[in-house]
N, C-alpha and C positions, 0 to 999 in steps of 0.2 A: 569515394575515399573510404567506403566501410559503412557507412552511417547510413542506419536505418530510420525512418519516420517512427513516431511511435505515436500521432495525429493522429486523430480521428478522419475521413474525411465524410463531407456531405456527401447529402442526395443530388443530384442532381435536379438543378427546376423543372419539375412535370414530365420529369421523366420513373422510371421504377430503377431501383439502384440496381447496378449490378451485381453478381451473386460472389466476383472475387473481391469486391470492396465490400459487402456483407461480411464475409469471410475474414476479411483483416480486420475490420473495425470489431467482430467478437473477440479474434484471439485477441486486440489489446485491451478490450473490455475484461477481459478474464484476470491479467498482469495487474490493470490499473483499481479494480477490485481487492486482490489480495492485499497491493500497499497503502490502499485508502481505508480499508477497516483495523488495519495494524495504527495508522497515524490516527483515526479517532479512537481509536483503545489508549491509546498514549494520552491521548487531549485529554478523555472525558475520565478516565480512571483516575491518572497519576497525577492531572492538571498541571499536562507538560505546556508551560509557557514560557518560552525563551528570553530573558528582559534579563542578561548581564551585561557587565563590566567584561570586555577581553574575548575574544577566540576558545582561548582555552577553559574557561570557567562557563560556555557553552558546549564545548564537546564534552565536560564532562556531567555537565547537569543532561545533554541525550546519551549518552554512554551508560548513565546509571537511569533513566528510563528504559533502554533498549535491557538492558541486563533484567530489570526487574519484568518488564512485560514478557520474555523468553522465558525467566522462572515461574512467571504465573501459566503461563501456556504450557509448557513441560506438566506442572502439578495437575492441570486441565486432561492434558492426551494420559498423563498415568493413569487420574480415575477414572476417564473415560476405558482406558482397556483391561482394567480392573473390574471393572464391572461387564464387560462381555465376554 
């Protein structure tokens, strides 16, 4: 139907993995990387902890983390190319 795993899979018992399951288990190590250091930048900077009342008083308490972590990373890549 479309849908792709995005699972890790094992090794196989006493065997040596194979080199295309190597291969996919990096590229989603690579995807599950980018949004795992993004979700602890959230937790541990802005002390995103979700505990409302309502749907919508949760989108918008991540809506205004998501805005502010983009502006602090925006500020981050200027002075990084500012200075090289």
């Amino acid at each position: 139907q479309g849908f792709v795993s995005k699972v890790h899979r094992k090794k196989p018992h006493l065997k040596p993995m194979p080199r295309h399951i190597q291969k996919s288990n990096a590229g989603k190590s690579v995807i599950r990387s980018r949004v795992e250091h993004i979700f602890a930048d959230q937790k541990s900077q802005t002390g995103l902890f979700v505990r409302t009342v309502g749907i919508a008083r949760a989108n918008m308490r991540i809506g205004l983390a998501n805005i502010t972590y983009n502006m602090r990373r925006l500020l981050f890549l200027k002075r990084l190319s500012a200075s090289a």
